[in-house]
C-alpha positions as CSV (number, residue, x, y, z in Angstrom):
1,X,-82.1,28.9,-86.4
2,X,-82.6,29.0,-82.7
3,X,-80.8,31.6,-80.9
4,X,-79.7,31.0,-77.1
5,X,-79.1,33.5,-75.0
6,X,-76.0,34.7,-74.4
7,X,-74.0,33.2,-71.3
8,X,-70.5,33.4,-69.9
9,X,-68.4,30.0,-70.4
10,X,-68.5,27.9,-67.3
11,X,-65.7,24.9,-66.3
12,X,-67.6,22.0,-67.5
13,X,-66.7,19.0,-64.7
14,X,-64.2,16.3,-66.2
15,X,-65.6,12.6,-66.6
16,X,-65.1,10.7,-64.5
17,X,-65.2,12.6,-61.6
18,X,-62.0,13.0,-59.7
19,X,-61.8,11.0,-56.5
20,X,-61.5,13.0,-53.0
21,X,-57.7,14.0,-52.7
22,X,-55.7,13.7,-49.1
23,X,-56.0,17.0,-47.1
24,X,-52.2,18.0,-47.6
25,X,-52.0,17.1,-51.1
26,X,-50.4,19.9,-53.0
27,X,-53.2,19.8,-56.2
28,X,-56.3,19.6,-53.3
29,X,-58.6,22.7,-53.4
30,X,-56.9,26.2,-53.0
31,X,-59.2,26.2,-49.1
32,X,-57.4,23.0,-47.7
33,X,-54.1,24.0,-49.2
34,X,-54.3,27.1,-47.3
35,X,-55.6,25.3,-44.1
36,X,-52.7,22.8,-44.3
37,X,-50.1,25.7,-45.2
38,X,-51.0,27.9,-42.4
39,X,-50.3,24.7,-39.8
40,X,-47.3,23.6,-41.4
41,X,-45.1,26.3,-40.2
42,X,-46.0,26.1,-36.5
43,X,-46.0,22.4,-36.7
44,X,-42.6,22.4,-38.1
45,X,-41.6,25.3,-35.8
46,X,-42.2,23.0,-32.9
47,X,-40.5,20.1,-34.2
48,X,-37.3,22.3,-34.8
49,X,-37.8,23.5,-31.0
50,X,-38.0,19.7,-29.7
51,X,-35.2,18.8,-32.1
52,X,-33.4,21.7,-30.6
53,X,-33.8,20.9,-27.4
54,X,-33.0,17.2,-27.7
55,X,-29.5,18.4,-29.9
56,X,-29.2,20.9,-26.9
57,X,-29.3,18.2,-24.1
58,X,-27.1,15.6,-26.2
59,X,-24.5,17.9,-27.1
60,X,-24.5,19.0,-22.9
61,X,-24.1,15.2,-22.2
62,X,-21.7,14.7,-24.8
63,X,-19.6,17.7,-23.4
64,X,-20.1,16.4,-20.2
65,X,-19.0,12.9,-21.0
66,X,-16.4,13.7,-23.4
67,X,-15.0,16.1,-21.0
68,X,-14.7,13.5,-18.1
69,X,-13.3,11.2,-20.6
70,X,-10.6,13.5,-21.7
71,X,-9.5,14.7,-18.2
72,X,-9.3,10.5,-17.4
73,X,-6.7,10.4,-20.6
74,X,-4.9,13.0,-19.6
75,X,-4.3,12.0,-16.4
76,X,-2.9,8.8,-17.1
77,X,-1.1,9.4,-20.5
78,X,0.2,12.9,-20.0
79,X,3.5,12.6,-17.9
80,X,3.6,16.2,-17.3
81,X,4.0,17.1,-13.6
82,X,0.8,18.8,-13.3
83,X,-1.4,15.9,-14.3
84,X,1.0,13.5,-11.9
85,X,0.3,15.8,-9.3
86,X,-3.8,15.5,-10.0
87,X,-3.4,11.7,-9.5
88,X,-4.2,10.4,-6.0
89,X,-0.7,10.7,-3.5
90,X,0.8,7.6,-2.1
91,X,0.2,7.5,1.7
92,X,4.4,6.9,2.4
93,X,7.5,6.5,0.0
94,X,7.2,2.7,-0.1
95,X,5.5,2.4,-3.3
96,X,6.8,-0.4,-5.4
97,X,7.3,1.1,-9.0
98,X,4.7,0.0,-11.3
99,X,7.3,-1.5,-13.7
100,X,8.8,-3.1,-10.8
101,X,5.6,-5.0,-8.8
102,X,6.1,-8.1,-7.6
103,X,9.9,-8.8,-8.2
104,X,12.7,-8.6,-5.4
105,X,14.4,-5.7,-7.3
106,X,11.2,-3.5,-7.0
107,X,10.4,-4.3,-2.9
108,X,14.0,-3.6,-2.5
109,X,14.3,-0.4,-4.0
110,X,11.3,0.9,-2.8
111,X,11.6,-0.5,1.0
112,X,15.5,0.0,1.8
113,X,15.0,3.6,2.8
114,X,12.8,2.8,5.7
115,X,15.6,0.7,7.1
116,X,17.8,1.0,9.6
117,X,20.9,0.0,11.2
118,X,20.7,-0.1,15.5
119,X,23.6,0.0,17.5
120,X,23.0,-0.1,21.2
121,X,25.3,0.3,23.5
122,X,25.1,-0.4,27.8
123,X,27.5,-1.7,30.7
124,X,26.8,-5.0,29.1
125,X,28.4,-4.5,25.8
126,X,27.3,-3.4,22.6
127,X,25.1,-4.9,20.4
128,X,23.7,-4.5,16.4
129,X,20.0,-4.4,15.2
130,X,17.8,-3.4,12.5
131,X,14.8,-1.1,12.5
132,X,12.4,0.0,10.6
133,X,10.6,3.8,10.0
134,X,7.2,4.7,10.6
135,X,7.0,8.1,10.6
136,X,8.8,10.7,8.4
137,X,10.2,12.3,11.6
138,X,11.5,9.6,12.9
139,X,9.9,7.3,14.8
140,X,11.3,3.5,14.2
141,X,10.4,0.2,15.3
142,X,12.3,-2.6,16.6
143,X,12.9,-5.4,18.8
144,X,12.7,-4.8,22.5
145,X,15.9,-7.5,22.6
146,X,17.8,-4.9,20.9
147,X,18.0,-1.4,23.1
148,X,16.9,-3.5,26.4
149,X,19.4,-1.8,28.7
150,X,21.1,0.4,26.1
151,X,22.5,3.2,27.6
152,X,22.8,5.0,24.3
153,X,21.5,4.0,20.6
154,X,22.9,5.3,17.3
155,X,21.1,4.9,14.1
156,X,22.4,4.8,10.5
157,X,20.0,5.4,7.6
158,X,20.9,4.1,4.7
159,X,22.1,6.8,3.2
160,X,25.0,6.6,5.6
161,X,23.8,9.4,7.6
162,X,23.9,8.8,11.6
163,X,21.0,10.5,14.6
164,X,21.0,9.4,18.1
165,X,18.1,7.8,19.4
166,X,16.0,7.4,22.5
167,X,13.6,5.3,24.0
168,X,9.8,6.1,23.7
169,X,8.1,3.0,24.9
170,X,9.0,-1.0,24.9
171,X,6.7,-4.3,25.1
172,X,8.9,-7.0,26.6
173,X,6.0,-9.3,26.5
174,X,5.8,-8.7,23.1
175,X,9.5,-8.1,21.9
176,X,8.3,-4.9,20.6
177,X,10.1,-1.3,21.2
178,X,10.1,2.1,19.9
179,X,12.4,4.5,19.6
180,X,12.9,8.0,18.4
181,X,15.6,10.2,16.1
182,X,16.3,13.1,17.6
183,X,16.3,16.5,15.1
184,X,14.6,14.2,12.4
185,X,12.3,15.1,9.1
186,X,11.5,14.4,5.7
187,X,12.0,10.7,6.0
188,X,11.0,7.8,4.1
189,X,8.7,5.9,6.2
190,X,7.3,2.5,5.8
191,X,3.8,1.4,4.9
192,X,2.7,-0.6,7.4
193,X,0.3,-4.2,5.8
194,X,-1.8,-6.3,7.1
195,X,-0.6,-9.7,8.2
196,X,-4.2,-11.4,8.8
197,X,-4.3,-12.4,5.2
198,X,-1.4,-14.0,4.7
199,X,-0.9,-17.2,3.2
200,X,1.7,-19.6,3.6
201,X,3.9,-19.9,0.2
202,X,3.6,-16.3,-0.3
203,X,6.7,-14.2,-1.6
204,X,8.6,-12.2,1.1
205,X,11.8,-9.9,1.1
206,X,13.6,-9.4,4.3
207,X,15.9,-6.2,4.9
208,X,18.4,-5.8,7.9
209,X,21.5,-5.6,9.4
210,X,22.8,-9.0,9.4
211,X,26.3,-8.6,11.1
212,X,26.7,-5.0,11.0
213,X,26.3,-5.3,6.8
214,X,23.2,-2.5,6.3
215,X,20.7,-3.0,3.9
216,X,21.0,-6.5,3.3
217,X,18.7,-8.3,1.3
218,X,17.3,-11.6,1.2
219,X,13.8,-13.4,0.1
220,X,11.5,-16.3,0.7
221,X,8.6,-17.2,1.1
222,X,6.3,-17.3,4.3
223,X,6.7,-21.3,5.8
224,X,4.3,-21.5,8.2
225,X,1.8,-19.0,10.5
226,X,0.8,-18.9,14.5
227,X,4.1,-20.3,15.5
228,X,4.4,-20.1,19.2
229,X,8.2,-18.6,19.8
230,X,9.3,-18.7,23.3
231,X,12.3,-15.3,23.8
232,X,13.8,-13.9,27.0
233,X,11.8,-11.1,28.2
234,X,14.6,-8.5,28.7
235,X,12.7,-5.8,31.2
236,X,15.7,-3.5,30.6
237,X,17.3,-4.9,33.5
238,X,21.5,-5.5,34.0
239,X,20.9,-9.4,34.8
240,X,23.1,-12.8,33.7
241,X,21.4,-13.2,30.4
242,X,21.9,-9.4,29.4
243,X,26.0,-10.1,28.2
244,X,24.6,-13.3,25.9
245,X,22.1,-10.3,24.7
246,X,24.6,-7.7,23.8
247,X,26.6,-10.9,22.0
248,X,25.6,-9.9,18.2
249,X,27.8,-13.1,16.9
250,X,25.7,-15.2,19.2
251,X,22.2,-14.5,17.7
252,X,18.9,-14.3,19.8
253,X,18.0,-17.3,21.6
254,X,14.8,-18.6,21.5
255,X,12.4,-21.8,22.4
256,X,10.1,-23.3,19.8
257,X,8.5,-27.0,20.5
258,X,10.0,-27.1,23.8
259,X,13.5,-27.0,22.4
260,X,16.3,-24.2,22.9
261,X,18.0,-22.8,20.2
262,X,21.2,-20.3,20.3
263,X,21.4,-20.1,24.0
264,X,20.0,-20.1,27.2
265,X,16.6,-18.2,27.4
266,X,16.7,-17.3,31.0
267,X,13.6,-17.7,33.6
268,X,11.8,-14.6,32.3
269,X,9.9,-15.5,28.9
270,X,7.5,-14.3,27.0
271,X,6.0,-16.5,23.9
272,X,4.0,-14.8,20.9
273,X,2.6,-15.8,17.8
274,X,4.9,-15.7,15.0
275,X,5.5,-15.4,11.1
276,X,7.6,-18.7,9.8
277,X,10.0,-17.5,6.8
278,X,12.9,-19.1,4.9
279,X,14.1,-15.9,3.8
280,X,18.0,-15.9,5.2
281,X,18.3,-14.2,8.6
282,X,21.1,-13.4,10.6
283,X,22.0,-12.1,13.9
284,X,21.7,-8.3,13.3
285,X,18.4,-8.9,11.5
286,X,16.5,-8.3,14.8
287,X,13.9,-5.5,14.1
288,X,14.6,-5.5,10.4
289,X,11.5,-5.5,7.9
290,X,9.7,-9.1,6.4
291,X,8.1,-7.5,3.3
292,X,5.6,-8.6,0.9
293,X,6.0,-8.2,-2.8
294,X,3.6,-5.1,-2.6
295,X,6.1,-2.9,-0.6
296,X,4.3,-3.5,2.8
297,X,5.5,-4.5,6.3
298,X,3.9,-7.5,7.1
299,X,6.4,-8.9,10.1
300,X,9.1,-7.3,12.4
301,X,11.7,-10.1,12.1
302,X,12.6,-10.9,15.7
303,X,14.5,-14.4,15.9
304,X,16.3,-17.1,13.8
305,X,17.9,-20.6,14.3
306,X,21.4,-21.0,13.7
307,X,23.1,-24.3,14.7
308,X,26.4,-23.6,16.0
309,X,29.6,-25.4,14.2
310,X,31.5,-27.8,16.2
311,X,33.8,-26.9,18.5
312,X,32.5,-23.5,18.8
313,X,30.1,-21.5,20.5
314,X,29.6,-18.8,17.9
315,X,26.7,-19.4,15.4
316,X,27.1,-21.2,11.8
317,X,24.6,-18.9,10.1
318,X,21.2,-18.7,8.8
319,X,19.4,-22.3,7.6
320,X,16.1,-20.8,6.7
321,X,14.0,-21.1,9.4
322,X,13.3,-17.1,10.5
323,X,10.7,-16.1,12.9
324,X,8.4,-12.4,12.6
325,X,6.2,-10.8,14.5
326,X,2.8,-10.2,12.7
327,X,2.8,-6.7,12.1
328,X,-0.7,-6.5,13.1
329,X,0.5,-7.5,16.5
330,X,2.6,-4.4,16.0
331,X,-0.2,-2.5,14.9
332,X,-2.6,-3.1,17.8
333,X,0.4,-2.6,20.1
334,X,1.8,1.4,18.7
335,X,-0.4,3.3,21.0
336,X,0.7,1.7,24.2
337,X,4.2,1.6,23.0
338,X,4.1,5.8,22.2
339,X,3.0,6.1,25.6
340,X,5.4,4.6,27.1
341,X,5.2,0.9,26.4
342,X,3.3,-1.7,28.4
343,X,5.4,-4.5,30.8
């Protein structure tokens, strides 16, 4: 017998041999295993932090977003006073209720306020007008034709209450005056609109004074635009055509086409560009408000033709054909009128 020498036993290589494993296999060689568990942690360390940091920003968004989006709801679903409060403030009181836009009902409700009943009273006789409020102290807007002369002016709100009144500034060329309350506040005054973009067919409310009856209502629509309306220029002066003036069952006469309606006009004229309505007018409607169906002034009513019944020289009443002055003409004209008018 041969004897080997002694050895110790070795791992004898398995057949076939095992083919190269992936660097981050778990069974590879005790060496790479430790080489690919010593990076692991700092690899996934810094995925964590960028995952972090991505969560982070998302969740600041979010909170941002979310936030916004929550004080949005709550602003226009909580009726709470507070969060009315936060929502942006009408510029006057002549808002038109949401629930009410665009009906008769609403303008009315919102827009009556701002009216006002004129009486005017001089050596000629006494006559009844309309006005309308633009400032919450009391400044108000109306025909020249209604205080030319008017020795003293009374004005009823309509909540019945009565101020006196005085001139600030007139426009005879333009049948525009101003007037003031005297010891006046807290108001509701009108929000003046923009007459350039009417349209003829568009909806209006009128409000006024028709015949001493305050805050009469009436509506149309707007007939025509840029009619030229021919009135007496009343310069505040005691002459022949001032007692037909102060005549509030007469009306306000007028010239439109070359024709005269209710009355003599007198040699002094003055001719402006005027709103066309079939909303009912009457005499005491001078200076009272034509109104879109947003709540807005868009015309000073100023004149109306009323055929006289036979046998009579009082006037019949309204037929729908009204005439306003743009309040954009109105508009451009307030800072010569509160300084004292223009002639």
């Amino acid at each position: 017998m041969t004897d080997f020498p002694e050895h110790q036993p070795q791992q004898q290589p398995s057949w076939p041999p095992r083919p190269p494993l992936p660097p981050h296999d778990p069974f590879a060689s005790p060496g790479a295993h430790e080489q690919h568990t010593a990076h692991a942690p700092a690899a996934r360390r810094r995925a964590r932090r960028r995952g972090v940091g991505l969560l982070t920003a998302v969740a600041i968004a979010a909170a941002a977003v979310g936030g916004g989006t929550a004080t949005l709801i709550e602003r226009w679903t909580d009726d709470t006073p507070g969060i009315t409060a936060a929502a942006p403030s009408p510029v006057d009181g002549t808002t038109v209720a949401s629930g009410s836009k665009g009906t008769v009902a609403g303008v009315a409700q919102a827009v009556s306020p701002s009216i006002v009943e004129i009486s005017a009273s001089g050596s000629g006789g006494r006559s009844t007008g309309s006005g309308v409020i633009i400032t919450s102290d009391g400044e108000i807007v109306t025909n020249n034709h209604v205080i030319s002369g008017a020795s003293t002016i009374s004005v009823r709100l309509s909540t019945g209450k009565t101020y006196t009144a005085e001139v600030v500034g007139t426009d005879p060329a333009k049948d525009l005056a101003l007037i003031k309350l005297r010891g006046a506040s807290g108001l509701k005054a009108a929000t003046l609109g923009d007459s350039s973009g009417l349209r003829v067919g568009d909806q209006v409310v009128a409000i006024g004074s028709p015949e001493g009856l305050t805050g009469t209502v009436t509506s149309g629509i707007v007939s025509a635009l840029d009619r030229d309306v021919t009135v007496a220029r009343e310069d505040g002066g005691q002459d022949s055509s001032q007692g037909q003036q102060w005549n509030p069952r007469q009306g306000w006469p007028f010239e439109f086409g070359g024709q005269q309606f209710n009355g003599d006009t007198g040699s002094s004229k003055t001719t402006y560009k005027a709103i066309q309505t079939d909303a009912s007018l009457n005499p005491g409607n001078s200076g009272g408000a034509l109104i879109d169906m947003n709540g807005r002034i868009i015309g000073i009513n100023s004149a109306m033709y009323s055929p006289t019944s036979a046998g009579s020289s009082g006037a019949a009443g309204s037929v729908g054909l009204g005439f306003a002055i743009p309040v954009d003409t109105l508009k451009a004209d307030l800072p010569a009128l509160r300084g004292g008018g223009s002639v």
